[in-house]
N, C-alpha and C positions, 0 to 999 in steps of 0.2 A: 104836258104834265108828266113831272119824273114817277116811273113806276115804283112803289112801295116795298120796301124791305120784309116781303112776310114771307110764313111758310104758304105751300103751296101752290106757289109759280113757279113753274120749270126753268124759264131764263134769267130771272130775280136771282135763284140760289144757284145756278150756273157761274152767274158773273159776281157774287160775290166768293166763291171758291176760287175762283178766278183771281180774285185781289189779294185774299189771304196768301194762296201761294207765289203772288209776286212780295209780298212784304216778307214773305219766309225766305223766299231766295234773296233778298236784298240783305237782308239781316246775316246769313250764313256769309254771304260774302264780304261783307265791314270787318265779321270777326275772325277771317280767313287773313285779308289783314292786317288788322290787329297782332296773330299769333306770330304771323310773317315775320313782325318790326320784335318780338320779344326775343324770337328765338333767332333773330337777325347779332342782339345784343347782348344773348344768352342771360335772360333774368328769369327763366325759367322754373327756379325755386321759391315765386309766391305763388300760390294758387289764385287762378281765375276760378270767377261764380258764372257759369254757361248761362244762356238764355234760356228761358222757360218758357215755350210757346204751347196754349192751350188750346186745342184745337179738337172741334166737336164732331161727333160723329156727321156724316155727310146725308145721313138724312135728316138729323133738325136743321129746319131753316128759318134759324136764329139770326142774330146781330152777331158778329165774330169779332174778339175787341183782344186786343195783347195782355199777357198777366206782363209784360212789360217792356217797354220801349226800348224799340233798336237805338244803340249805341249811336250819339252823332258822334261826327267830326271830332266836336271839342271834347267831349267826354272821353274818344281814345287816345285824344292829345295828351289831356292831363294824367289819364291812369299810364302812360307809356313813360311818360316825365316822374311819376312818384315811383316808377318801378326801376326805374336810370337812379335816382339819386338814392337808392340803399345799396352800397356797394354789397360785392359779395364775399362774405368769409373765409380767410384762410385758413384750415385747424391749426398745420404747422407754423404758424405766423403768430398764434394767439399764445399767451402763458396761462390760460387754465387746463388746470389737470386732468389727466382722465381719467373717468369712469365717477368725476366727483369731486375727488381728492379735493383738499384744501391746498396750499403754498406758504412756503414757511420762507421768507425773506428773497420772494421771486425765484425760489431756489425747486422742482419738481422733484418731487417723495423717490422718485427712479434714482435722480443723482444722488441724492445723500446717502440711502441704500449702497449708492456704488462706492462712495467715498469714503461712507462704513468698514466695508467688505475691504480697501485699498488699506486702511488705517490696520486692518485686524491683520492682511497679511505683512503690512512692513512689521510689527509687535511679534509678528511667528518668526518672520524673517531673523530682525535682534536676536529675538531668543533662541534662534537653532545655532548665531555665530558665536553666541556669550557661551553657550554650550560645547561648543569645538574648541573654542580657545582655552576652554577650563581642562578640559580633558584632553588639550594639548599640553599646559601647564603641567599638567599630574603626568601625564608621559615621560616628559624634558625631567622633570624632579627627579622622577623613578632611574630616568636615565643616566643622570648626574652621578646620583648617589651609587649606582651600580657600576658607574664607573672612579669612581671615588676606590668603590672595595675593591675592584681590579685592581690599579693601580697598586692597592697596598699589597696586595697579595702577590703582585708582579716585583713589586721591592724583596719579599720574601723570598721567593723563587727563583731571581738573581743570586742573592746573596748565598741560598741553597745550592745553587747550581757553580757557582764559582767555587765552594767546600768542596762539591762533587767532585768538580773539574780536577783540584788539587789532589786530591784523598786519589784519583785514577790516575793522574798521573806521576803518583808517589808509588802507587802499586806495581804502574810499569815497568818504572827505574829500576823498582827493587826487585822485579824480577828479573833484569837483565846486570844486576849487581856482581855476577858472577862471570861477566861474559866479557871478553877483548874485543876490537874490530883492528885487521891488519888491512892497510890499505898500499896498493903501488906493486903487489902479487902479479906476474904474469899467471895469465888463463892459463891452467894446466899444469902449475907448477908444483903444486901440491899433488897429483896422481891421483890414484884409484880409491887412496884410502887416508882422508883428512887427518883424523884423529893418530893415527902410528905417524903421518908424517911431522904431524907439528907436536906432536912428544919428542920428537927426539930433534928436531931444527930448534925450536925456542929453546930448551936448556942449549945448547949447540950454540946458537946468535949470542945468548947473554953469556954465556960464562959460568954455568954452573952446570953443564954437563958430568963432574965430579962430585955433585954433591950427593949426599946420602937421600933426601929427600926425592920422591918421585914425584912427578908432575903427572896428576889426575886430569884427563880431557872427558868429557860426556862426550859432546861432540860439537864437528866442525865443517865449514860448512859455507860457502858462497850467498850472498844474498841473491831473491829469488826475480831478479832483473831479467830480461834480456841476455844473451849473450853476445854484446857487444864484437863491431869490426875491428879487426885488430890493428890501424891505427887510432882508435878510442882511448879511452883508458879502462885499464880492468876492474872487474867488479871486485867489492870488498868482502872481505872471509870475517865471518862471526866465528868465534871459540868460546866454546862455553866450558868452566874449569870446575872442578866437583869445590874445590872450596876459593873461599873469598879472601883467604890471605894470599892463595898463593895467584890471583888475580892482581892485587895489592901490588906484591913483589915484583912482577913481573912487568907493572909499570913503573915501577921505581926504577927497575935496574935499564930500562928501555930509556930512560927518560938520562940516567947518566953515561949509559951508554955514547948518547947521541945520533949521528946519524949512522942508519943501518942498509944497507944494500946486499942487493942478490940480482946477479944477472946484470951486472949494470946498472939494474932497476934501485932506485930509492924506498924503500919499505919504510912505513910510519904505524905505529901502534895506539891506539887508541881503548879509552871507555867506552865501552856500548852503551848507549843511552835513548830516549824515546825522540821521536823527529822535533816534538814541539822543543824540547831540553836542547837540543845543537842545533838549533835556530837559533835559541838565545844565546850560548855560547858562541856559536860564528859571528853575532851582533859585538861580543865581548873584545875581537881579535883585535881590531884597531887602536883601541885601547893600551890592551896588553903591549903590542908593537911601540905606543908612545910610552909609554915606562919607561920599558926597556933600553929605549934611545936615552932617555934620562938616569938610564942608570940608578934604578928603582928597581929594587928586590921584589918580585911579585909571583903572582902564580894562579892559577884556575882554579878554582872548587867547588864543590859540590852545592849546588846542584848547578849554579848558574854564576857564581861569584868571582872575584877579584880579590886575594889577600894579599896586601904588601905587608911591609915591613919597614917601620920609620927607623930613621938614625939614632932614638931615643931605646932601638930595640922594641917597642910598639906594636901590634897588628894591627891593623886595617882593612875593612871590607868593604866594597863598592860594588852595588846592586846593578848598578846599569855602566853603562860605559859613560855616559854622559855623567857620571858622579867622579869620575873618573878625571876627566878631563878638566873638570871643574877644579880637582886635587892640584892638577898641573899647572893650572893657571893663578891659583892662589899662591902658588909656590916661587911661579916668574916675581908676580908681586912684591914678594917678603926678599 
């Protein structure tokens, strides 16, 4: 006859303490596991509900009964299989918003913000190049127009300055109105004192050493060159005469004289005049030389000119040589 499950038998409540801790160690280890197979397959984010073993103090010696049965086999089969078949969540994978937010055409409240912010800077953008280019515009205009006013004030300023040019060297001329140039002089031949020698050599050369009128010299005088090796040619003598007819005279009579010599040397007499004036005169010579061939009355004048003399008794003036030439060829012509 099986002994009675009560209190107060020492070997009764021995062996059933006994049993209770073998169905506790059975149970601990099913759900050992169990935990094994979850976190084998990482499903670890549904919560299990632990076993709840109620177990009395060891001095009643009660009936010891489970608040609930160890897990069988199939029960961990199927809870291991429902916890396989809910996969597990991506956040980056899902299109809900975060913190809440709603979605507005599957499009996330972040991007449109940005695409906002993108749209405001191209609008700044435009607007800071429609701004450079207007205020390029107003530069370039300014600048047009300022050159506009140059330009006309540069038309001015020529034409003032060509006046200038003339009016200076009108002034030059006419102050060396008074003055000869002897050219073909040996160096030194004139001595120690210019002015007494060519007082009394040019009436002497020309032919009026007899006359009553005296020949007035300021002075006289080498230009301020170099003194040239003496196989060069010698530098030219300025004379300057107190008046202008007797300047006048003294190329008149020089001129019908012809040629004049001293020492062998050929001496030639000239107008003193400014460099730019016998620039254009020496332009004029070739000219003069075709005349002449032609048997054309002509001659040099002031300041830069060509007077002939037609067959009809006529004058005629030619400003360049090339007007000149032109004379002569019209002429072949006829």
């Amino acid at each position: 006859m099986a002994p009675a499950l009560v209190g107060g038998g020492t070997a009764t409540g021995t062996s059933a303490t006994t049993l209770l801790q073998k169905r506790h160690h059975l149970a601990q280890t099913n759900w050992r596991h169990v935990l094994g197979a979850i976190s084998h397959y990482q499903l670890l984010t549904v919560p299990l509900t632990p076993l709840v073993l109620a177990t009395p103090p060891p001095s009643q010696h009660t009936t010891y009964q489970m608040q609930s049965e160890t897990p069988t086999k199939e029960s961990s089969s199927n809870s291991t299989m429902d916890l396989r078949s809910k996969p597990k969540k991506d956040p980056q994978k899902t299109h809900e918003p975060v913190g809440g937010e709603t979605t507005k055409d599957g499009v996330r409240p972040s991007d449109l913000n940005e695409t906002e912010t993108e749209k405001n800077r191209e609008v700044d953008l435009q607007t800071s190049i429609e701004n450079i280019v207007m205020e390029a515009e107003h530069r370039i205009g300014d600048t047009e127009d300022e050159v506009r006013r140059i330009d006309s004030l540069m038309k001015v300023t020529r034409q003032e300055n060509e006046t200038l040019k003339d009016k200076v060297e009108y002034l030059e001329n006419y102050s060396r109105r008074n003055n000869i140039r002897i050219v073909g002089m040996k160096e030194g031949s004139e001595g120690s004192d210019p002015v007494k020698f060519f007082s009394e050599w040019l009436p002497k050369i020309l032919g009026t050493q007899h006359s009553s009128e005296q020949l007035d010299i300021e002075q006289a005088h080498r230009t301020l060159n170099p003194v040239p090796n003496p196989d060069k040619p010698p530098r030219p003598i300025l004379v300057r005469l107190l008046r202008y007819q007797d300047r006048e005279k003294i190329l008149r009579l020089a001129k019908q004289k012809g040629e004049i010599t001293m020492d062998g040397r050929r001496i030639s007499i000239f107008p003193d005049m400014s460099p730019d004036l016998a620039k254009r005169c020496k332009q004029m010579i070739p000219a003069l030389k075709a005349l002449k061939e032609r048997k054309v009355s002509c001659y040099l004048v002031h300041p830069a000119r060509i007077k002939i003399l037609t067959e009809d008794g006529k004058s005629r003036f030619f400003e360049t040589s090339g007007e000149a030439f032109k004379y002569l060829e019209d002429q072949d012509k006829t």
